[in-house]
C-alpha positions as CSV (number, residue, x, y, z in Angstrom):
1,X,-98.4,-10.1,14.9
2,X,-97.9,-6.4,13.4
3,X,-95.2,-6.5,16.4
4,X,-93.5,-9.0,14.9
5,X,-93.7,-8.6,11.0
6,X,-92.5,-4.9,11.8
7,X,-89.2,-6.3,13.3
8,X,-89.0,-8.9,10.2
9,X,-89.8,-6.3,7.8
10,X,-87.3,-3.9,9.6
11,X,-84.6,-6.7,9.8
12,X,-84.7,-7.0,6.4
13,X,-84.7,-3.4,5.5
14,X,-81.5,-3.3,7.3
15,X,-79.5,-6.1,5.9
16,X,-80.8,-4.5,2.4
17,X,-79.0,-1.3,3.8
18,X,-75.7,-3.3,5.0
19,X,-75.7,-4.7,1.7
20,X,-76.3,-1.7,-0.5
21,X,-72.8,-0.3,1.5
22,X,-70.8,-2.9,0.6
23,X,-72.0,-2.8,-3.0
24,X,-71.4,1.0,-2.7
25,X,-67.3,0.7,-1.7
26,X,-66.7,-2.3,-3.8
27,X,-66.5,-6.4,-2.9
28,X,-63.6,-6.9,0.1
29,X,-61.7,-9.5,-1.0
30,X,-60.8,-12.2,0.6
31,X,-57.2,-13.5,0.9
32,X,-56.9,-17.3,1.0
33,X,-54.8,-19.3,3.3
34,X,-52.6,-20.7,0.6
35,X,-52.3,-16.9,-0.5
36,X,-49.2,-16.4,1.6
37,X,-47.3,-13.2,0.6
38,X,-44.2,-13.7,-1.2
39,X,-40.5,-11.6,-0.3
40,X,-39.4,-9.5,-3.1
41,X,-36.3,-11.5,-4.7
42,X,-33.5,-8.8,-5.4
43,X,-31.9,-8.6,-8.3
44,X,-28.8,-10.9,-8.6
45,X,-26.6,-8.1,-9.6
46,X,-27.6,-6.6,-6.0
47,X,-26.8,-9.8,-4.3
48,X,-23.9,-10.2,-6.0
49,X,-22.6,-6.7,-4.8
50,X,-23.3,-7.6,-1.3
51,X,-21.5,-10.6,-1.3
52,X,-18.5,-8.6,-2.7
53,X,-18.9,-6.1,-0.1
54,X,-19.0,-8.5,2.8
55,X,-16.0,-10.7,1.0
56,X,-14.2,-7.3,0.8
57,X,-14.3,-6.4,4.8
58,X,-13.7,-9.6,5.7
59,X,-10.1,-9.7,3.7
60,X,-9.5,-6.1,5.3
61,X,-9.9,-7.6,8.5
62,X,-8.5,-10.8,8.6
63,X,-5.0,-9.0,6.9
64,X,-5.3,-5.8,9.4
65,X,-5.2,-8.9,12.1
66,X,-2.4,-10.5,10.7
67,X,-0.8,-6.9,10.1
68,X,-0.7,-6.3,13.7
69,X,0.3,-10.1,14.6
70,X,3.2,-9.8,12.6
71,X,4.1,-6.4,13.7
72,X,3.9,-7.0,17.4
73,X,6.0,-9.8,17.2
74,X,8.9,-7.8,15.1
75,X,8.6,-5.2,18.2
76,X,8.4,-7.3,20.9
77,X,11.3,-9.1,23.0
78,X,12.8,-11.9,21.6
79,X,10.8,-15.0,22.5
80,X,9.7,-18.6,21.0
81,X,6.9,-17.5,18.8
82,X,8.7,-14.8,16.9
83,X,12.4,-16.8,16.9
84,X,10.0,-19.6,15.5
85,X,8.4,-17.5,12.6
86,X,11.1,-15.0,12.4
87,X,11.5,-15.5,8.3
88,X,7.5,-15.1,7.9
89,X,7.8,-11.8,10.1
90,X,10.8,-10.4,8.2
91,X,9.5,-11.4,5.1
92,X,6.4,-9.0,5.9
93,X,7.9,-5.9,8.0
94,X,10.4,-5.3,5.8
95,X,11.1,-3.0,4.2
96,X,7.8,-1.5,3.8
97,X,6.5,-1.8,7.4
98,X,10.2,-1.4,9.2
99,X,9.8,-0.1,12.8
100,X,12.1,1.5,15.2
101,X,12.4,4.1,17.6
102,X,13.9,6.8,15.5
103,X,10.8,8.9,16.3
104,X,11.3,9.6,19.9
105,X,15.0,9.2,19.4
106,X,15.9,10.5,16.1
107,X,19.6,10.2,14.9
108,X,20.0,12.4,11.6
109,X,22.5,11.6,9.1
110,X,25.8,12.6,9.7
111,X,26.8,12.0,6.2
112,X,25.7,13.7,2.7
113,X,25.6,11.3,0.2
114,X,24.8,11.9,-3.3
115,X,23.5,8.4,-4.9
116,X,23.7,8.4,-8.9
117,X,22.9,5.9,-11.4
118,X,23.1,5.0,-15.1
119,X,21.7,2.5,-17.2
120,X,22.5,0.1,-20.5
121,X,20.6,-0.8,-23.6
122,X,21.6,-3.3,-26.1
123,X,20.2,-2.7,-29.1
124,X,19.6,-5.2,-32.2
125,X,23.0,-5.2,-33.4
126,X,24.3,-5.9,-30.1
127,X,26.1,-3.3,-29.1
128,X,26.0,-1.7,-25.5
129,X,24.7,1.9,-25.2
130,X,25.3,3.5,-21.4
131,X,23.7,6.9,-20.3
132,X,25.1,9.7,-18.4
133,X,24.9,9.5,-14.5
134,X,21.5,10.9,-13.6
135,X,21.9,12.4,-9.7
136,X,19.4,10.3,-7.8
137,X,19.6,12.4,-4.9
138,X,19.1,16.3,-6.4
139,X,15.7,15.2,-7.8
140,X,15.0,14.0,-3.9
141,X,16.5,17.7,-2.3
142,X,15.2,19.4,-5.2
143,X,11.5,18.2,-4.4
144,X,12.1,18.9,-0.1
145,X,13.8,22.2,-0.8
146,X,11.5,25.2,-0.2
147,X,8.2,22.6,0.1
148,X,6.1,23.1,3.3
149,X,5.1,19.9,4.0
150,X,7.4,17.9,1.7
151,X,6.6,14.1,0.8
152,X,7.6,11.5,3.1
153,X,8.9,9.2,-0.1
154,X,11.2,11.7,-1.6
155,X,12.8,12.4,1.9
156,X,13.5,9.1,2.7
157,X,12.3,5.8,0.5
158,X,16.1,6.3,-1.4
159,X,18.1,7.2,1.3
160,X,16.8,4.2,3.7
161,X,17.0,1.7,1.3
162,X,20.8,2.6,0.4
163,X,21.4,2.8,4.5
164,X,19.9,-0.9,4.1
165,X,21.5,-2.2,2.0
166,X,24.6,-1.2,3.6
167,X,23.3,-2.5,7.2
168,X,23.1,-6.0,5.3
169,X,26.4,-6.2,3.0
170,X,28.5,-4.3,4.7
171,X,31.7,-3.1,2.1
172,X,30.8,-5.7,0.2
173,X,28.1,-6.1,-2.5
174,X,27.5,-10.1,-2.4
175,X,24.2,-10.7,-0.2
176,X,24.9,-13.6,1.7
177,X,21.2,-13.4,3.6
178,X,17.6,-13.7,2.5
179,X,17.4,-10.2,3.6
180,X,20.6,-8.8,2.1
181,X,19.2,-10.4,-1.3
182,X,15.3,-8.6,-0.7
183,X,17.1,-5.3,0.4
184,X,19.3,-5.5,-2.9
185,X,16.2,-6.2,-4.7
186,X,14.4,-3.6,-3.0
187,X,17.2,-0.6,-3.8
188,X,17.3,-2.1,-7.5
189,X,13.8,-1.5,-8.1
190,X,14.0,2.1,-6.2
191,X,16.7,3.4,-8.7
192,X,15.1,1.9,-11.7
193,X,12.2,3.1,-11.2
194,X,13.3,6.9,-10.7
195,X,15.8,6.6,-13.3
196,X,12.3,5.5,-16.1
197,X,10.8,8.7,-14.5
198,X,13.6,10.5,-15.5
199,X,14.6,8.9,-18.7
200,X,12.1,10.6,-21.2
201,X,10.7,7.4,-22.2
202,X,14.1,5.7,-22.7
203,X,14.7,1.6,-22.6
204,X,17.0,-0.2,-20.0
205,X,17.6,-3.6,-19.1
206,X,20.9,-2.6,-16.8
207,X,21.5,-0.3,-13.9
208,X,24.3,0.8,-12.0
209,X,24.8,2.8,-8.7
210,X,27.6,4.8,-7.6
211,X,27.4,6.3,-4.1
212,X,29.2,9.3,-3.0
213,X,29.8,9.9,0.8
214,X,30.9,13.1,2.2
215,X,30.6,13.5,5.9
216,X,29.4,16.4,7.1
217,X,31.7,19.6,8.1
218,X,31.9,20.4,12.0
219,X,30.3,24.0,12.8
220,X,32.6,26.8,13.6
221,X,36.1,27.6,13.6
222,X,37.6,24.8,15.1
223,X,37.0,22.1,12.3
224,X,39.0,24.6,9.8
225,X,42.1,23.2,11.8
226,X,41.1,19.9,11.7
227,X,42.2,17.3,8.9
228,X,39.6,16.8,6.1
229,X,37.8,13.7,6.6
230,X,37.8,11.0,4.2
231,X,35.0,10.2,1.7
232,X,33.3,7.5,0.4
233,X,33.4,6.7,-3.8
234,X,31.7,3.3,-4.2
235,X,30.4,1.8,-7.3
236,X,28.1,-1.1,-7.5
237,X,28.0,-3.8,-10.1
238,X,25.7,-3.6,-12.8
239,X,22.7,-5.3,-11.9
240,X,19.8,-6.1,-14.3
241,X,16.7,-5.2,-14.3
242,X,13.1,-5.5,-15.5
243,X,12.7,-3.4,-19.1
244,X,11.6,-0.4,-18.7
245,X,11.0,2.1,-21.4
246,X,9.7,1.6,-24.9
């Protein structure tokens, strides 16, 4: 009998014991079964910049695709696919994205051309002011001359869109294509757009070109004996343009 009250007595000394610990560290807590923790919810601005982000790269990749669709097929040999959607691909290579082979094969100018231009203003009384012919292509050799590593655009965004132009009209100045019409539009909005930069602010609504072609002398002794070749003085029609200027 001692026997056994000593293990009673001792059994309860020792749940007294187990119980005075967890008193000491503090009640566990229990988490319930319907206690399920919860996700964070980001903020919706985040959300919203992620969906942004993802919209963003998937336009970059779907029009890189269609970039290199398009491009491939202005490259490639003729064939049903590109003679089918030969507007579409014109419409996108050119001019901005025009390829050829000039890199491997280059074939330099034979011909110095200085390009001019001058515009009209009609004021409120209706009378015509036209400015003084602002040379086009000095500002271009001026910027190459003597630079290192010399921009791409002032070396060649004005002298390939003139070449263009006259690949599609010829002697003429009447575009009788869709990409005659884009290429005039295109050289248009090339001189206009120099001429504002050069124009100190002034306002426009017409522009004019002249073109002067001079080819370009033989090296050495023997071109003194040949005959002066002929040059080129063409002048386009006025053409209007956007405003520009205040």
């Amino acid at each position: 009998m001692r026997r056994t009250g000593w293990a009673v007595s001792s059994g309860i000394e020792s749940a007294g014991v187990k119980e005075l610990h967890q008193s000491d560290s503090g009640p566990v807590p229990r988490q319930r079964d319907d206690e399920v923790a919860m996700p964070s919810k980001r903020p919706m601005g985040v959300r919203a910049m992620q969906a942004g982000l993802r919209t963003a790269v998937a336009v970059c990749l779907v029009t890189t695709l269609v970039h290199v669709v398009l491009v491939f097929l202005h490259v490639a040999p003729a064939n049903p696919v590109s003679k089918r959607y030969s507007s579409q691909v014109n419409g996108w290579v050119y001019p901005l994205f025009e390829q050829n082979w000039r890199l491997f094969a280059p074939d330099p100018d034979s011909f110095n051309r200085t390009i001019l231009a001058r515009t009209a203003h009609s004021d409120s009384k209706g009378s015509v002011q036209v400015t003084p012919w602002f040379d086009l292509a000095a500002v271009d050799h001026s910027a190459v001359d003597h630079n290192v590593f010399p921009s791409h655009t002032s070396q060649n965004l004005l002298r390939r869109a003139w070449t263009s132009y006259v690949e599609t009209h010829g002697g003429s100045d009447t575009a009788r294509s869709e990409r005659a019409v884009m290429l005039q539009t295109y050289l248009r909005n090339v001189a206009a757009d120099r001429v504002a930069a050069l124009n100190g602010g002034g306002t426009f609504e017409f522009i004019q070109l002249r073109v002067i072609t001079l080819p370009v002398a033989a090296p050495g002794a023997a071109s003194r004996n040949r005959p002066p070749a002929p040059s080129e003085d063409r002048l386009l029609p006025w053409w209007k343009v956007t405003s520009h200027g205040k």
